[in-house]
N, C-alpha and C positions, 0 to 999 in steps of 0.2 A: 737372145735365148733366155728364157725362164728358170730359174731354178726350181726344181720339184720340194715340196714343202709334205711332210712326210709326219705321222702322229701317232701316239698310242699303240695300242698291241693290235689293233689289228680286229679286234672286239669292240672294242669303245667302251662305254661307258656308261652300265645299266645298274638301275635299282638294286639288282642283287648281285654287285659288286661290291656293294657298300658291308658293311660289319654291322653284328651289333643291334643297337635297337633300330636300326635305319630299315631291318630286314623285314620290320613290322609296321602297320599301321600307324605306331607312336611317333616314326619320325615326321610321317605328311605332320600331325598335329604341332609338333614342335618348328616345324617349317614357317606353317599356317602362325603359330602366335608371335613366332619371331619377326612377320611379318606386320602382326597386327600394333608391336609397338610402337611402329612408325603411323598407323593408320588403322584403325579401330573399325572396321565393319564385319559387325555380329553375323548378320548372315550370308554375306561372304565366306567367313571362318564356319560357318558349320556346316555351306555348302561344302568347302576343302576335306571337311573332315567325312563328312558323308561319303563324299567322293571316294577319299582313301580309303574307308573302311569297307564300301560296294566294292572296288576293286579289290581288293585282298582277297573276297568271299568268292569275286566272278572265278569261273574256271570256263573260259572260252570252249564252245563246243569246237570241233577240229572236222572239217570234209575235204573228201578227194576229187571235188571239182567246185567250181567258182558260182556257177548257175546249183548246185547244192545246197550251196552256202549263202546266196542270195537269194533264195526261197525262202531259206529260214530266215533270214532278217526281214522279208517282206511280209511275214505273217505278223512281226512284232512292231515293224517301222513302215508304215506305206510310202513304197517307192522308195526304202532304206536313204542311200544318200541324196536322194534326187529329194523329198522329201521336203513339200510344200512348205510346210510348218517351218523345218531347219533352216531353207531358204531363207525364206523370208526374216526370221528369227537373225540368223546373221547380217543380213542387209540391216535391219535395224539396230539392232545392236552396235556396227559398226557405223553407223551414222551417227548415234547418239556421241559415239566415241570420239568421233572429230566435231561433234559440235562443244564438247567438252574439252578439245585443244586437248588429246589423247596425246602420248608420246608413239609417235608411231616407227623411233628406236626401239621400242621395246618388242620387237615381235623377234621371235629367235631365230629367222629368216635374214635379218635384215645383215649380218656381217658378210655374210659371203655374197649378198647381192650385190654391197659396197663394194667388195673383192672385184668382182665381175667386174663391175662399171669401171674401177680404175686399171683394172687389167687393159679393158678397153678403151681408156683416153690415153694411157699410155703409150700401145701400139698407133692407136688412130689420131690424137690431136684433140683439137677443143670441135671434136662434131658430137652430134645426137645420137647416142644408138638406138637400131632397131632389135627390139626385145621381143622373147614371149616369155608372158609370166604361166607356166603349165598348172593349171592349178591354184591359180592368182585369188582364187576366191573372190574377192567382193573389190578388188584391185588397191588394195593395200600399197603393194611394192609402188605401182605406178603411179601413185599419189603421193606417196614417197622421194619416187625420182623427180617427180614435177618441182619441190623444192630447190633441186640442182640444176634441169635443163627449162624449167618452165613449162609454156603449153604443148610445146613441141614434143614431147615427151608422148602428149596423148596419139600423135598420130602417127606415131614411128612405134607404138607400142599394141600389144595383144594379150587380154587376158583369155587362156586358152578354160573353157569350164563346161559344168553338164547344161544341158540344154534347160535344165528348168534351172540352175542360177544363172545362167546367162537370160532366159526368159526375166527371172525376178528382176534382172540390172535394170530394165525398162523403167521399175517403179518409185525410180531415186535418186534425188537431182544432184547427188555427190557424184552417182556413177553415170552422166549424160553423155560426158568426155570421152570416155573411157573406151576401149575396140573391144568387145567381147568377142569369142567364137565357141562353137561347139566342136568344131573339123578341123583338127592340127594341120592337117595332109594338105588342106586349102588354103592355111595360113602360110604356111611353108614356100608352097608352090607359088603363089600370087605375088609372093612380097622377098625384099632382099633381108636375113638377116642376121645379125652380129651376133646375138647374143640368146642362149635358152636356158631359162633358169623356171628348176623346178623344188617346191618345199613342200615335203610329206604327202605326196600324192601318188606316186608310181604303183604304193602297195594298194588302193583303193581298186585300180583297175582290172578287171578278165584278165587282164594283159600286161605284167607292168615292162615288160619289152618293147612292146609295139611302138611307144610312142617315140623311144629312146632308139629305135631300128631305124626310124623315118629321120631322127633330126643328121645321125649319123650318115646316111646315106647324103642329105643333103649338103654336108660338108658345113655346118653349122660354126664359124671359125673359135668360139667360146660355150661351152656345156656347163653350166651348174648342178648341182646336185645336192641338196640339203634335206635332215630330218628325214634320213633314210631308215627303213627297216627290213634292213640284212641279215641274213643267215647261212648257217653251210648248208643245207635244204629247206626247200620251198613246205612252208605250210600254210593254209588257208584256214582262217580261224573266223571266228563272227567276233568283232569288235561292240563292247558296248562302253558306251560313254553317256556321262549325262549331259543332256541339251545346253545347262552352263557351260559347261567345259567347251564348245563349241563357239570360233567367233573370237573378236577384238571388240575389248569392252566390257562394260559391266553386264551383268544378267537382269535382262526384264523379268519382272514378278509376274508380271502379268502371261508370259505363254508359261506359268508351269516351269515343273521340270523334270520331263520325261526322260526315261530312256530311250535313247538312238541307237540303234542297231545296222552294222553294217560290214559285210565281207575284209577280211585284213587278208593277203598273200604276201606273206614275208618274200623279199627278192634276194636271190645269190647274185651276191657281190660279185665272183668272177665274170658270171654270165655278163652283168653289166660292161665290166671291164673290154672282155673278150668283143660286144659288140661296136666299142668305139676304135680298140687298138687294130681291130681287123681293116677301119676305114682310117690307118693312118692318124689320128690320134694321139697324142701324148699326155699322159699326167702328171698334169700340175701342180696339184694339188691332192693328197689323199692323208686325210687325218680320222681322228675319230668322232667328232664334230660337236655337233647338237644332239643326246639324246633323248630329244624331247615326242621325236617318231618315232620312236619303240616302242614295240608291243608285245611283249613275250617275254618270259626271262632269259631263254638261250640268245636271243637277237641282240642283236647288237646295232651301233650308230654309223655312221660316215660320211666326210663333208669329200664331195670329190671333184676338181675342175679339169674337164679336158679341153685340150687345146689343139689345131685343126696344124701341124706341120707344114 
């Protein structure tokens, strides 16, 4: 048996918990140059500040449904997250990144995936696990894990994503390896598996239940969940971010740097709760985690592992 590993208030840990000047723009800058005296790039630093000071000004517009709210980002962003440009933008970017021997520790996903995995060799022994990364983006994690189990990894593994960056994986010989899908329900279904680990993606979805209904239902023996964006009610908001901030790696000059627009549904925590505890379930793990998927200032963080009784 596991002992349940328990954190924070319950809120986590957001922006405007902080005091002080941190409540302002001044702290990104202060962040930004404390960073820079390790490593000096100018317009990185005024990308940061930019960033900080656009958000401060944004005031997310707020709809009471999901196709409302994905109108409006489609008149600003074509095809919001599906979005040709972003795709491909992150595919390269993230290429560039491992051709530069990237730290691919450094992504704010990567502790509680280590979590998972040793969860997993500890119950199972020295095998492979069968993983999905929901949301894997451009398969970061799994190229990660290749470091630990080697090739095997790619074929006991699933990056779950939308069909145009699973379309873009086509055109990049980092990700040849790699098992993309667009249909969770078919991964699931075809394949045995150990492990489902998701990072800041539930809130992007019409749905951010759906997918989390399906892994439950199938008795899924280890659930991850990181860079959550929780609240005591559901709001759907339009998120905008600029095209930097998107992606592992530095920022190409060359696409610009637009703003992206795209649907945010903050998720109630309980609901989550309630749909794995109903399928037997136990929590493993509930802290306040990464709050690096926040989007709101009432929203709040949480890292949550369930485990299959």
């Amino acid at each position: 048996m596991f002992p349940t590993i328990t954190g924070g208030s319950g809120g986590g840990l957001t922006q405007m918990d902080l005091s002080g000047c941190f409540r302002s723009g001044l702290c990104h800058s202060r962040i930004a140059f404390e960073e820079v005296k390790v490593n000096f790039h100018p317009k990185a630093v005024a990308r940061k500040l930019i960033s900080a000071i656009s958000a401060k000004a944004y005031e997310p517009p707020e709809f009471e449904t999901y196709d409302d709210a994905f109108e409006y980002c489609r008149q600003k962003t074509s095809d919001c997250y599906e979005s040709s440009l972003l795709c491909r933008y992150r595919y390269e970017k993230f290429d560039n990144f491992l051709k530069d021997d990237g730290n691919l520790f450094s992504s704010p996903s990567a502790n509680l995936l280590l979590f998972s995995i040793s969860l997993f060799l500890r119950k199972e022994g020295a095998k492979v696990p069968h993983l999905i990364d929901f949301g894997g983006a451009c398969g970061e994690s799994i190229i990660l894990l290749s470091k630990i189990f080697g090739a095997e990894i790619f074929l006991n593994s699933w990056v779950c994503e939308s069909p145009a960056q699973v379309e873009e994986s086509h055109n990049w010989e980092f990700a040849k390896n790699i098992q993309y899908a667009s249909d969770l329900s078919q991964v699931v279904v075809g394949n045995i598996i150990d492990i489902f680990f998701t990072s800041g993606t539930i809130q992007y979805l019409s749905d951010p239940y759906e997918p989390l209904k399906t892994i439950a239902v199938a008795k899924i023996p280890i659930v991850a969940l990181t860079r959550n964006n929780f609240s005591l009610n559901t709001k759907i908001v339009v998120q905008r971010s600029l095209l930097s901030s998107n992606g592992a790696g530095k920022h190409i000059d060359e696409y610009g740097n637009p703003y992206i627009y795209y649907p945010n549904t903050s998720v109630e925590k309980t609901k989550v709760m309630e749909i794995f505890l109903s399928q037997g379930y136990r929590i493993l793990i509930d802290t306040s985690g990464t709050a690096s998927g926040v989007y709101g200032s009432e929203n709040f963080s949480g890292d949550i592992v369930f485990v299959k009784i």
